[in-house]
Each structure stands twice: as C-alpha cells, then as structure tokens.
N, C-alpha and C positions, 0 to 999 in steps of 0.2 A: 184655098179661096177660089171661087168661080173668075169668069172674066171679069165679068161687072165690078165684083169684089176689089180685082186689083189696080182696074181705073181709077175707083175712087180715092185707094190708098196712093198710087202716083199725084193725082191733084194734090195732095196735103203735104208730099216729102217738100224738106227746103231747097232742096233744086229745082222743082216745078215751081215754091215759091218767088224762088229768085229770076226762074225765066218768065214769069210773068210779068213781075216788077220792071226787065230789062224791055218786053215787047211794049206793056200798057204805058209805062211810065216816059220812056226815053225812044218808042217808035223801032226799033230793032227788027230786024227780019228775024224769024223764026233760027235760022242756021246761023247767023251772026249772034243770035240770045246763047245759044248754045257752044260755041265755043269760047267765049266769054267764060260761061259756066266754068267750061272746063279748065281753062287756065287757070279762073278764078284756084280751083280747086287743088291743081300742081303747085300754087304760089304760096295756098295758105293751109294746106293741110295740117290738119291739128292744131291752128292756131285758132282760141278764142272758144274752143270745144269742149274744152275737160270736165267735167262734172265728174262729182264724186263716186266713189264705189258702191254700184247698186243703183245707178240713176242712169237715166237715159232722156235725151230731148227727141222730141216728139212735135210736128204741126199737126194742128186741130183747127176744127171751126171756131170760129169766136162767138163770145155766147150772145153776141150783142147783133148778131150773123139775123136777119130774118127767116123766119121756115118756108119752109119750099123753093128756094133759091137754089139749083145749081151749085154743087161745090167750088167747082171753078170760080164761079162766081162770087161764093161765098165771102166775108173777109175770113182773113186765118192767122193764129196766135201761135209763135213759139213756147211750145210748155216744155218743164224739167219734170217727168213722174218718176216714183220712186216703186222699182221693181222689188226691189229686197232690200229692205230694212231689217234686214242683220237681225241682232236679238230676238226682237219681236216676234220676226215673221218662226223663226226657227221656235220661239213657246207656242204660236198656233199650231205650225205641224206637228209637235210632240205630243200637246194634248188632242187636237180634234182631228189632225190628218190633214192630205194631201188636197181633197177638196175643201175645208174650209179654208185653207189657205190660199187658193184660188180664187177662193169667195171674199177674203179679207180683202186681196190685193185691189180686187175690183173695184170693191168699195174705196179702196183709198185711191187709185187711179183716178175714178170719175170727182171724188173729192177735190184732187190736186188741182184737176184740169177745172171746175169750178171756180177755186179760188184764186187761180191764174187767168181768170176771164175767159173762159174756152168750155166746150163740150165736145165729150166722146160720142163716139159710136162702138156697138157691139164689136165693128170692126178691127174699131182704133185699138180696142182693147185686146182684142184677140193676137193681132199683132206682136205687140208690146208683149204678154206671155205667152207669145209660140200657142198658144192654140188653136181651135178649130174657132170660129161665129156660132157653130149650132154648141157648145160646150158654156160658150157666155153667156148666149140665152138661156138657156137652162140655170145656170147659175144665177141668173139675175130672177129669173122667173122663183126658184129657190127664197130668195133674198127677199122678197117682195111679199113673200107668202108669209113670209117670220114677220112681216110688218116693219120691214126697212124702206127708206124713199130711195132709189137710185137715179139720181139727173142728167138725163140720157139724152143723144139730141131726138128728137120726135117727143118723147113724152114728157118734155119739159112743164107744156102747159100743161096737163092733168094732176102735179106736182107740185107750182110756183118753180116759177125762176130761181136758180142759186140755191133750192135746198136739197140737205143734205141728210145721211142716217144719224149724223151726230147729235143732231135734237134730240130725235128718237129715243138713244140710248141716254142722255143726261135725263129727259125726262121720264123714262123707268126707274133712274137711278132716286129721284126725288120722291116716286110713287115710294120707293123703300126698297129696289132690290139692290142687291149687292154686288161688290167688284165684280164677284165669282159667278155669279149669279148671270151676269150681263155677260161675260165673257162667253161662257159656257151657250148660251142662246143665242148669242150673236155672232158667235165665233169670230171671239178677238181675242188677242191680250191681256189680262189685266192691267196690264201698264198703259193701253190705250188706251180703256176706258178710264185709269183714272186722269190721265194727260184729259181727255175732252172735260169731266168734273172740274176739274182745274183750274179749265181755261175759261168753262161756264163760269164757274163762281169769282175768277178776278172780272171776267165782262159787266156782273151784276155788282160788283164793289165800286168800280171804275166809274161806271154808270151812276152811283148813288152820290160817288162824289162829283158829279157833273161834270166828266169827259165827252166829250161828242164821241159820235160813233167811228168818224176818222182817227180822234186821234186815240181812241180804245186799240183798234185794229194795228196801228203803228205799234204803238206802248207796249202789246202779245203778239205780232208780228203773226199773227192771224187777218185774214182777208174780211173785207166790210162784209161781206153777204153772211157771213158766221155771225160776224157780231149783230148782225139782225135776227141770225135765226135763236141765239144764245137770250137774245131781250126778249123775243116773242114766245119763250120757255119761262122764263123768269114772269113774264105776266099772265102767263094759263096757270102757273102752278106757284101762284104769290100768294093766295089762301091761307086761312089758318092750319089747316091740316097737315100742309107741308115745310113749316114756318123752323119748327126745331132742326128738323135735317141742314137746311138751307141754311138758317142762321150761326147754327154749330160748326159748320162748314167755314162761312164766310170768317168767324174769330178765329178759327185754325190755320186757315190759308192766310188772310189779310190783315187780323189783327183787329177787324173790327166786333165791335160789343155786340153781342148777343142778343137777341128780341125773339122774345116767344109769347105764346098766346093770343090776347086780346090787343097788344100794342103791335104784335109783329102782323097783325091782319090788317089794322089801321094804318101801319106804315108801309104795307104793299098795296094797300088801296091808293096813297097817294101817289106811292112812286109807279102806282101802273098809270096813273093819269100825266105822270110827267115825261114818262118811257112813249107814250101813245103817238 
C-alpha cells in the first residue's frame, strides 16, 4: 500500500476510532486520548473480541456516511466479515481456483459490510485478504464485466444504495438457469446459490402472507436492504412466464399451493401492486 493508502486504513482501525470518540466527545488532549487507549487495551485484551473461526472485525465507513466527506470525518461502523467460510469457500477453489475464490470472497465482503450498514473500499478489502488494491480492482472490474453489482463506496450511486449480486443471480436463476449453471458463471457454490433461492422465495412467501419488510428481515435474519432487493425481483419477474419455477418453488420450500398460468399472472399483478 502507498502512503495515502495507509492513512486511510489508520482512520478506520478501532483505535483511531476510540481516540476520536475520547478527543470529540469528552475534550481529551491528543496524548491523554492515547494513553487511555492504551491502558484501555492492557486491561481488556481479548475481552469482548472473539469471533468465530474465519471471521474477522473490521471498521468501515457507514453507508449512511455522505460522499466526499473526509474519512475522518466520516461516521464509521464496527463490521464482523467473514474471510473463510470453510466448506464453501474450499468447493469454489477445487472447482474454479484460486481467483475465483478471491472473486467470491469480495463479493461476500462488500455484501456483509452492506448488510451491516457500512461500505468498503478496494482498500478495505485488500486488507482484509492480504492483497494488493490493484488485484481488487481488477477483480471487481472482472465481476462487473460477468454483470454482477458490486456496492463499493464511490460507486454506490451508479448502482442504488444497498444492492447487491444476489438479485442478479436469483434473477437468472428464475430466467431458468441452474444451480450449476449459476455457479459455474458466477463463481460460487452451489450451496450459495441455493441458500440466496431460498432466502428469495421465503422473502416472496412472507411477503404474500403480509409480513412487513422488518419483520421478514428478523424472521430470515437477513438485513432490510435484501429484502427490498428480493421484493424488487419478485415484481420484475412476477409474469406469467416465470410463474411455474417460482411457484413450484414456493410449495416446496413453504408449503404454499401452486399457481400457474393465467391465475399465477393475475395473482402477481396484484401482489406487485401491494409489494409497490
């Protein structure tokens, strides 16, 4: 990392966070903030820290942060991402290799940090897997080209706020391609992809039986901004055309009765007016 590079990464650690809180909040001289710090740190080491195997906490901008602010000045969110996910990650490297797996992580990186209220940067992320800023770019640039969204801080507006590739891939999966299919193009899992299907089709069950969108996101213990992007898939692709996948689906996973044809385009027209 350059100089620039590593100022930016110091504003965001939570000891910068904490000595700011100690200057702005409670008036503290600079050298009294800091030895605080440090005791703080001899008193409580490892306590209140642990996260599980393969996770790691990380500060970030908050997504609620305005552009062009100063990071310092930014406000900033404690996030938990998850670097290795075990299983999973270990079927992407076997079937697609070491760069798709790089390219996965990314993708679930900037996800987590989404759904935790926060946004990355190329940096944040570089970080986080030991590599270079010009290797994320590229990788995102990669990602971007297959027609994935990645919600990055800068190019958030070009994108919408809070979304995310998950749409993406539920929504091919409804066009008709397959676990395998998705995986293979997207370089994931199959298990991921069916975990997002999943999660889509209890959003649009949940939804039918008049859940709010809060209490959908509690109930899947998935973040509100999914379950917007999950409803705003469910109304592009509520047509007849897509109607048997979807509704085959929904009696499989939920239990609810089937609707195809002429009634299941009638009953997506209504529930896109009540979703709207």
């Amino acid at each position: 990392m350059d100089e620039g590079a590593i100022r930016r990464w110091v504003v965001k650690t939570p000891q910068q966070r904490f000595r700011d809180l100690l200057r702005e909040e409670f008036g503290l001289a600079p050298r009294l903030a800091n030895e605080i710090l440090a005791e703080a740190e001899n008193c409580l080491l490892g306590a209140g820290q642990t996260v599980s195997i393969g996770r790691m906490r990380v500060i970030l901008t908050s997504l609620q942060a305005r552009a062009g602010r100063p990071l310092r000045q930014a406000d900033r969110v404690e996030v938990v991402w998850t670097i290795d996910n075990g299983g999973e990650d270990a079927a992407i490297l076997a079937a697609h290799g070491a760069e798709a797996l790089r390219q996965a992580r990314l993708l679930r990186l900037l996800d987590e940090a989404i759904e935790q209220g926060a946004v990355a940067t190329c940096e944040d992320v570089a970080r986080a897997l030991q590599v270079s800023v010009r290797t994320i770019k590229r990788d995102a640039a990669g990602l971007r080209q297959a027609g994935l969204l990645l919600p990055m801080r800068g190019s958030l507006r070009g994108i919408g706020r809070g979304q995310t590739h998950k749409a993406v891939i539920v929504g091919r999966w409804l066009e008709g391609q397959t676990y395998d299919q998705l995986a293979q193009s997207c370089r994931h899992a199959p298990t991921s992809i069916r975990r997002y299907v999943e999660a889509f089709i209890r959003v649009v069950w949940l939804a039918r039986q008049g859940y709010r969108r809060e209490e959908i996101a509690r109930l899947l213990a998935i973040g509100p901004a999914l379950v917007d992007e999950y409803l705003a898939v469910y109304r592009k692709y509520g047509g007849q055309q897509y109607a048997a996948r979807l509704e085959g689906n929904l009696e499989r996973i939920c239990g609810s009765p089937g609707k195809v044809g002429a009634e299941a385009a009638a009953s997506s027209e209504a529930e896109k007016g009540a979703l709207a």
